[in-house]
py3Dmol code that shows the C-alpha trace and the ligand (Angstrom):
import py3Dmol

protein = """\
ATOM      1  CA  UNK A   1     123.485  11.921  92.485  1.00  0.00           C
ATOM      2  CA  UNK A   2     122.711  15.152  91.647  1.00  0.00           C
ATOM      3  CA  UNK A   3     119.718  13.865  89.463  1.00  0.00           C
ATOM      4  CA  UNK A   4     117.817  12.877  92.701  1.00  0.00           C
ATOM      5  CA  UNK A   5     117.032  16.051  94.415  1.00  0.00           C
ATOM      6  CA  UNK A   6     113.317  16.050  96.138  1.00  0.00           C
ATOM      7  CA  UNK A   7     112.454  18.876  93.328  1.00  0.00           C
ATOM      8  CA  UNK A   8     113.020  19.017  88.949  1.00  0.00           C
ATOM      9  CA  UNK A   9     115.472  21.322  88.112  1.00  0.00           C
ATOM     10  CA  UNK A  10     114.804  25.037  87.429  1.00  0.00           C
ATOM     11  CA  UNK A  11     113.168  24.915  83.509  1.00  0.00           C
ATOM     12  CA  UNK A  12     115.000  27.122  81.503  1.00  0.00           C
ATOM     13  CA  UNK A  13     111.842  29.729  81.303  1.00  0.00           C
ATOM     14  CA  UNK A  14     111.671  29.607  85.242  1.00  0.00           C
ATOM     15  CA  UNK A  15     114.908  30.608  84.741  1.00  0.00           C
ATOM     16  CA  UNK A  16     114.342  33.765  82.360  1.00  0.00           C
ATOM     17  CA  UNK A  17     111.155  34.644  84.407  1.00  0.00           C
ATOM     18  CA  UNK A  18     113.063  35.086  87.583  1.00  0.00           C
ATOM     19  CA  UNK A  19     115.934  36.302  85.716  1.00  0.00           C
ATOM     20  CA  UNK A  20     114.139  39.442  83.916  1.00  0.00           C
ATOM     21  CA  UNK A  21     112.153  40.100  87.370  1.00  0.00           C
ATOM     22  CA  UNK A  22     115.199  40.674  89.592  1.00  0.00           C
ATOM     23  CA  UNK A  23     116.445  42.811  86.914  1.00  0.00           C
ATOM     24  CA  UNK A  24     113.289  44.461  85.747  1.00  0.00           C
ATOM     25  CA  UNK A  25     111.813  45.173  89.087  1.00  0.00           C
ATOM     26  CA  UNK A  26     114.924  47.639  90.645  1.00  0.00           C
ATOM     27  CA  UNK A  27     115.216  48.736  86.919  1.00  0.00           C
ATOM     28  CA  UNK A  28     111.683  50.319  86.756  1.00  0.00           C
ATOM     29  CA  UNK A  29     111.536  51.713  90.380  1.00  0.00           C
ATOM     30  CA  UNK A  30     115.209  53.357  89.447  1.00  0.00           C
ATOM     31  CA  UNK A  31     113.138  54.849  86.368  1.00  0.00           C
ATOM     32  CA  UNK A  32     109.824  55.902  88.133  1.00  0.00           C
ATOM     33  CA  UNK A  33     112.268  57.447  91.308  1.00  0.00           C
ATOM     34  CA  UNK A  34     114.174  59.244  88.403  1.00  0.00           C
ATOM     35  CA  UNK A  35     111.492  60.624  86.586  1.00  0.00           C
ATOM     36  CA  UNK A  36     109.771  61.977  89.684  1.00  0.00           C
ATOM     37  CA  UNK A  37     112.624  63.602  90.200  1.00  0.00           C
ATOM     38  CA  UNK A  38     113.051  64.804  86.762  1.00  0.00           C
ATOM     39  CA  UNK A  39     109.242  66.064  87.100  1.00  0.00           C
ATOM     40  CA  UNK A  40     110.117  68.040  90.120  1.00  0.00           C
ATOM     41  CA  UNK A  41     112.941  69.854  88.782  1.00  0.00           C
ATOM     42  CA  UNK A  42     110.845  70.709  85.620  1.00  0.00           C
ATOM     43  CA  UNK A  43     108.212  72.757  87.399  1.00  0.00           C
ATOM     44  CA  UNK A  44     110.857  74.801  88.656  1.00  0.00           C
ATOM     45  CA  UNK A  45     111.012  78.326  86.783  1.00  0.00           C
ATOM     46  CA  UNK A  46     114.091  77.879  84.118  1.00  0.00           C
ATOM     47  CA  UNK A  47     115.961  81.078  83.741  1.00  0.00           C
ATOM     48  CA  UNK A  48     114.738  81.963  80.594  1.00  0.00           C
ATOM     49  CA  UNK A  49     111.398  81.864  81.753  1.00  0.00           C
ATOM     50  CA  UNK A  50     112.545  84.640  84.431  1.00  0.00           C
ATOM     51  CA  UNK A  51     109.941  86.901  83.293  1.00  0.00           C
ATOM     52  CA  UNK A  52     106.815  84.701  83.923  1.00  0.00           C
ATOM     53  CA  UNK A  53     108.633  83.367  87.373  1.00  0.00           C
ATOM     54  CA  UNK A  54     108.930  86.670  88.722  1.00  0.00           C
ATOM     55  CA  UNK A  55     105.323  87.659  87.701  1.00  0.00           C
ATOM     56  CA  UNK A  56     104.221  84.153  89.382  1.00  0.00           C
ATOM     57  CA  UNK A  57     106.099  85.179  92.623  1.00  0.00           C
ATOM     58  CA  UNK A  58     104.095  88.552  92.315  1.00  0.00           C
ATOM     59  CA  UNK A  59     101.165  86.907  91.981  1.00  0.00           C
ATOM     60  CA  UNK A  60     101.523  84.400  94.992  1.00  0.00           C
ATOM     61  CA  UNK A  61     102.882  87.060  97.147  1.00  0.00           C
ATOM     62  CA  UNK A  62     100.227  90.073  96.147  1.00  0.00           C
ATOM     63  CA  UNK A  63      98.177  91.073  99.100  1.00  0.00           C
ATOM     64  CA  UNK A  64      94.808  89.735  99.787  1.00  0.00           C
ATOM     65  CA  UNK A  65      92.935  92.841  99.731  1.00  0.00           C
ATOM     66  CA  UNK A  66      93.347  95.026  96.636  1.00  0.00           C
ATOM     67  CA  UNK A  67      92.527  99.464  97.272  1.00  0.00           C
ATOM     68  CA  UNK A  68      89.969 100.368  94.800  1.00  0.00           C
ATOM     69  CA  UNK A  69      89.711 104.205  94.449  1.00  0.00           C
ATOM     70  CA  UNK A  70      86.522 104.534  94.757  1.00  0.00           C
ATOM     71  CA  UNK A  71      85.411 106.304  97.813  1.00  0.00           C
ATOM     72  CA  UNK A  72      82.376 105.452  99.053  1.00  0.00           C
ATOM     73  CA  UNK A  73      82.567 107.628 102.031  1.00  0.00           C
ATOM     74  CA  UNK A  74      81.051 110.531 100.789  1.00  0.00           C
ATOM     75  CA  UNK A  75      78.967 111.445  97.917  1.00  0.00           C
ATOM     76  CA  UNK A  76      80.107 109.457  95.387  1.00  0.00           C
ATOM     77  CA  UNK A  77      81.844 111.104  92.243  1.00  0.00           C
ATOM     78  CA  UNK A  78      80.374 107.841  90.039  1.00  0.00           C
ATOM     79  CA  UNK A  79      78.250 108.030  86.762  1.00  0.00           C
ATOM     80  CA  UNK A  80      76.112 110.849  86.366  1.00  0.00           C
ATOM     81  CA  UNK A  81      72.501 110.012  86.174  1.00  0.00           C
ATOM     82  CA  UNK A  82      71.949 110.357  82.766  1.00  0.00           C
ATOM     83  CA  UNK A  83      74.749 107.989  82.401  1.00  0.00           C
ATOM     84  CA  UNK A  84      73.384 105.242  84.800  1.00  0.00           C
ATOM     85  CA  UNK A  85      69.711 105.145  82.782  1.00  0.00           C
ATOM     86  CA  UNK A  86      71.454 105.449  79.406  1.00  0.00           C
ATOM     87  CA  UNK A  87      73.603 102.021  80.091  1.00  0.00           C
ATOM     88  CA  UNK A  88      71.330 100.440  82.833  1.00  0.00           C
ATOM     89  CA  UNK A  89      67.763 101.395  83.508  1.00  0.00           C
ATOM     90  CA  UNK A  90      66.920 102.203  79.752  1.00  0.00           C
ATOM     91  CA  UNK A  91      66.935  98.058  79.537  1.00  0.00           C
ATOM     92  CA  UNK A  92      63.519  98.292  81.450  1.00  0.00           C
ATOM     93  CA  UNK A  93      62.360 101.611  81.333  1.00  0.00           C
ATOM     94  CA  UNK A  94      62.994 102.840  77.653  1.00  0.00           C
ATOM     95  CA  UNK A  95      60.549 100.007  76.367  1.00  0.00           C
ATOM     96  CA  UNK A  96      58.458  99.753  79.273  1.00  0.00           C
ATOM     97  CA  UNK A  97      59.280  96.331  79.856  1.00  0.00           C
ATOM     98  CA  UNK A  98      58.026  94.024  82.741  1.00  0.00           C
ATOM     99  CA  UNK A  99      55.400  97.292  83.019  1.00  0.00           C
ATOM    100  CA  UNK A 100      58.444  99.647  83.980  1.00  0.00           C
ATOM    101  CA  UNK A 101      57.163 103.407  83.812  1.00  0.00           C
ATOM    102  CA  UNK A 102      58.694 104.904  80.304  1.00  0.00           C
ATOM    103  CA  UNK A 103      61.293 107.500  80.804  1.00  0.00           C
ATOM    104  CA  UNK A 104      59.546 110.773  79.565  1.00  0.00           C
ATOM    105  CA  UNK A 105      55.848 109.299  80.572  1.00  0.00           C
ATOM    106  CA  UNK A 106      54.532 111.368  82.771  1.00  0.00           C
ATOM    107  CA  UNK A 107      51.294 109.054  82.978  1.00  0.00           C
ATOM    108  CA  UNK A 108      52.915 106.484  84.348  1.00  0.00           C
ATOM    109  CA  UNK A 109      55.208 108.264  86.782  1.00  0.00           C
ATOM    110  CA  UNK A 110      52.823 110.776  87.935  1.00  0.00           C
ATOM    111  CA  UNK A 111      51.946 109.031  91.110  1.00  0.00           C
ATOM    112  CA  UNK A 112      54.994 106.912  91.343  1.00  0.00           C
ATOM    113  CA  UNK A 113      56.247 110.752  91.410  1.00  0.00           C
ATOM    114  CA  UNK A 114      53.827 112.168  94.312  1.00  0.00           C
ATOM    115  CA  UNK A 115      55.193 109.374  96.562  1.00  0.00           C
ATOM    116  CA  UNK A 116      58.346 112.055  96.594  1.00  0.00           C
ATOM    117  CA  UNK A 117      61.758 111.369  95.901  1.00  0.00           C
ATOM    118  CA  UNK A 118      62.789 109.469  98.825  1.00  0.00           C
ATOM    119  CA  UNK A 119      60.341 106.965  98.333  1.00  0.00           C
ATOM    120  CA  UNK A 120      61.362 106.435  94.644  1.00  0.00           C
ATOM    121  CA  UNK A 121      64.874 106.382  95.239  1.00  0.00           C
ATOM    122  CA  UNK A 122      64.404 104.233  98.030  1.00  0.00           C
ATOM    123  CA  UNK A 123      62.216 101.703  96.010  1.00  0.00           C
ATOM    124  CA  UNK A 124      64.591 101.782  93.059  1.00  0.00           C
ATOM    125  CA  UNK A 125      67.523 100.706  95.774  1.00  0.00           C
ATOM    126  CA  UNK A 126      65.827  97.921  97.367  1.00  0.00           C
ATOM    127  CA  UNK A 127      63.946  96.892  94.802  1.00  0.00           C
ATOM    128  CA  UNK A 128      59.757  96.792  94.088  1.00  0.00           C
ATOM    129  CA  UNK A 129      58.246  93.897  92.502  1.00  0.00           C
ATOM    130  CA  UNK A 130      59.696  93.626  89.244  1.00  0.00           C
ATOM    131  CA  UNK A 131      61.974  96.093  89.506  1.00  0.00           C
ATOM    132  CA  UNK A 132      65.355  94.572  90.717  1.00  0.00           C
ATOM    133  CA  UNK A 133      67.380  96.235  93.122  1.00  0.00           C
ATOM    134  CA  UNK A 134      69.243  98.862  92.108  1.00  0.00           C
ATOM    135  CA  UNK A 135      68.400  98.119  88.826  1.00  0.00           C
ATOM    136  CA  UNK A 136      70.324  94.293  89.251  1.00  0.00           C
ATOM    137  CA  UNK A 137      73.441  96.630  89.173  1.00  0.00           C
ATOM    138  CA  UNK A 138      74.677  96.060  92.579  1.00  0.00           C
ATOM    139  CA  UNK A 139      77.906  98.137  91.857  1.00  0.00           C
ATOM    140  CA  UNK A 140      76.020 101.044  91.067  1.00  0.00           C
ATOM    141  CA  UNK A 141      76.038 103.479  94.475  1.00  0.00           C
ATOM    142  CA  UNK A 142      73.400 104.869  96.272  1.00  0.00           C
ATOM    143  CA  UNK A 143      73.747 108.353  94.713  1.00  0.00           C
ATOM    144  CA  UNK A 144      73.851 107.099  91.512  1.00  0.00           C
ATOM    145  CA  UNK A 145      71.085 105.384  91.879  1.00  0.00           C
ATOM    146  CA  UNK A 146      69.440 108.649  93.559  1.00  0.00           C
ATOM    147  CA  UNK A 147      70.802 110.524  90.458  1.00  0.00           C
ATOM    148  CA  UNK A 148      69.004 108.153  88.170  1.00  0.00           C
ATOM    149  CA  UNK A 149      65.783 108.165  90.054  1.00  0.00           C
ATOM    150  CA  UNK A 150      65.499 112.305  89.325  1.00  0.00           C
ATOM    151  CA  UNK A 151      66.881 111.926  85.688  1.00  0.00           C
ATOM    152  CA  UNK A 152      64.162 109.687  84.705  1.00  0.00           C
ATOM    153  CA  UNK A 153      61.212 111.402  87.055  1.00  0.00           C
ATOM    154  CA  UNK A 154      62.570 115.075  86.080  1.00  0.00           C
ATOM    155  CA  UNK A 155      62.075 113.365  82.395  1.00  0.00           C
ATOM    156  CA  UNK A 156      58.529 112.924  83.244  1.00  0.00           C
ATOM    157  CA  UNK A 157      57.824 116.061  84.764  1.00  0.00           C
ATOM    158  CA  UNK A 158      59.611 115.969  88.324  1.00  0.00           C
ATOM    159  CA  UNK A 159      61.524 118.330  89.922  1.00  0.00           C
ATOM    160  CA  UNK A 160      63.756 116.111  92.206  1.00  0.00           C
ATOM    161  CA  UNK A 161      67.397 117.340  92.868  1.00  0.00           C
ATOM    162  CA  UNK A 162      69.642 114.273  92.438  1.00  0.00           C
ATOM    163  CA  UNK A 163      72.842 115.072  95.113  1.00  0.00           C
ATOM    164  CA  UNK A 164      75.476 116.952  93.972  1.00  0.00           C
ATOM    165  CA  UNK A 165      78.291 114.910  93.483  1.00  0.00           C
ATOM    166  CA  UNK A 166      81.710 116.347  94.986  1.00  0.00           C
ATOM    167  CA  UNK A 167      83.025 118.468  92.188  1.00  0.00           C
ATOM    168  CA  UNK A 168      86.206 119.125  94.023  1.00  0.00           C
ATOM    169  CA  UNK A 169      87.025 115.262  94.981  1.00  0.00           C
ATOM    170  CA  UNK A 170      85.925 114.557  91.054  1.00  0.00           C
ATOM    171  CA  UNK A 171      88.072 117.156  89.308  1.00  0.00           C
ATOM    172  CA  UNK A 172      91.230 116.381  92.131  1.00  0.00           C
ATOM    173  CA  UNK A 173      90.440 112.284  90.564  1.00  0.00           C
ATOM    174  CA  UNK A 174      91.105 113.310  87.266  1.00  0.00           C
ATOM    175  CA  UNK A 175      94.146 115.414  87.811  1.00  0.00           C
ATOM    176  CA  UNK A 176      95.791 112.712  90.351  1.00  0.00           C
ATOM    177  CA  UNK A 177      96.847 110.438  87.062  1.00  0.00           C
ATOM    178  CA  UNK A 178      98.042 114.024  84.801  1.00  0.00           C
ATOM    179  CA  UNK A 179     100.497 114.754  87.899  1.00  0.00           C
ATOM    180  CA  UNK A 180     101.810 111.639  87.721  1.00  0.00           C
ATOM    181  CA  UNK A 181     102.421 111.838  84.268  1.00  0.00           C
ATOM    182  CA  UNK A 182     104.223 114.960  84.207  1.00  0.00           C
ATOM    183  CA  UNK A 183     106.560 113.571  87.021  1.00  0.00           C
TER     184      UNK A 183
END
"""
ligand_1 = """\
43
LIG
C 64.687 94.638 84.858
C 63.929 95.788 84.509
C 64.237 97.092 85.218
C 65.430 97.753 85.277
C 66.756 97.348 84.664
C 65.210 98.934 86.035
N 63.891 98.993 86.425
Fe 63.028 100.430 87.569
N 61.269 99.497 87.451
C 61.034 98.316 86.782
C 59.639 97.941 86.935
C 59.009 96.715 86.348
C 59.053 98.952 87.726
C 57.617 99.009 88.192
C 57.545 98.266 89.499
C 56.129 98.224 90.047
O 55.622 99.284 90.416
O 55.608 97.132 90.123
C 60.089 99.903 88.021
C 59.898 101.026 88.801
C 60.890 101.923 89.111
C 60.693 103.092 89.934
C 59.400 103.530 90.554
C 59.307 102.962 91.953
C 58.011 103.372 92.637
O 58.093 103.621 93.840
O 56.978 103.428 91.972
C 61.899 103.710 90.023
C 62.188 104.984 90.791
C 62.826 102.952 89.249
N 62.185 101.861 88.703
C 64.149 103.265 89.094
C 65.047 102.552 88.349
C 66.421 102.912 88.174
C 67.065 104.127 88.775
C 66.980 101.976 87.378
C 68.416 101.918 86.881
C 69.436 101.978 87.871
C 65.963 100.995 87.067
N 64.792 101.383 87.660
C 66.187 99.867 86.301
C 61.937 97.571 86.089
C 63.287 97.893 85.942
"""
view = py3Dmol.view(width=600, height=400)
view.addModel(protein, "pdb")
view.setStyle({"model": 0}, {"cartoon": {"style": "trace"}})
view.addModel(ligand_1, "xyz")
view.setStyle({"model": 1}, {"stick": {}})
view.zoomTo()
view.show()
């Protein structure tokens, strides 16, 4: 009786096919659900890494804007001029390069000279031709720049005065982090 059912009897690897896919199937969600889980708890901090965690947490919760101490309200108490052509200008106008007047040429800057200081330092701030602005130092600040500008056409036979830079505000800058020290 049993032989005469409308379809053949399950085969025996019909059998082991649906066999290993009802097992199988819940097996390897049970595995992916446990090692997302696993995954999650591993990006946690551990406590030995307390350290790093708490420097993380720092991080994340560090303000958005950061004080720098320079002040740029006043004269600034920055690089001296000397300093700014020694480390930028020189690039261009120690060799002369892109046709940059020389520093100490007073051929060259004697009419870049008679268009008086303002003009120079303006030009040397925004920039003339193939002279970048502010010598393509655009942290450098305007009396810097100014302070350059005099250094290199006093080199050449100028009299410009660069402006003074706040001695007071300068000197109180460099005693602020002694203070602290002694504290
Ligand atoms: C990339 C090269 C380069 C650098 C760096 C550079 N200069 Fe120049 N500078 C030039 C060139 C080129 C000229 C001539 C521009 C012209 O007249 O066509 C020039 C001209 C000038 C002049 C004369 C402007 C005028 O009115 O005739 C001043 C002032 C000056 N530079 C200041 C500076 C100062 C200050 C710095 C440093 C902060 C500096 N330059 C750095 C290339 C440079």
């Amino acid at each position: 009786m049993s032989e005469h059912h409308g379809k053949p009897p399950a085969t025996v690897s019909q059998f082991i096919v649906a066999t290993l896919g009802g097992l199988f199937a819940p097996a390897l969600v049970i595995y992916l659900i446990v090692k997302l889980v696993v995954g999650i708890h591993d990006g946690h901090p551990k406590d030995s890494d307390q350290a790093s965690a708490q420097a993380a947490v720092l991080e994340r919760i560090k303000p958005v804007g950061e004080v720098s101490l320079k002040d740029t309200s006043g004269p600034q108490t920055g690089k001296s001029g000397e300093q700014v052509v020694n480390e930028i200008c020189i690039a261009c106008h120690g060799t002369g390069a892109l046709g940059a007047p020389k520093i100490g040429d007073s051929v060259g800057w004697g009419p870049r000279i008679s268009q008086g200081y303002d003009t120079l330092v303006k030009h040397a701030l925004q920039g003339l031709r193939s002279m970048p602005p502010r010598g393509g130092s655009p942290d450098l600040s305007d009396d810097e720049i100014a302070g350059a500008v005099a250094y290199m056409a006093n080199k050449a036979g100028a009299n410009f005065k660069a402006p003074q830079p706040k001695t007071e505000a300068a000197s109180k800058a460099k005693e602020a982090p002694a203070k602290d020290a002694k504290k």
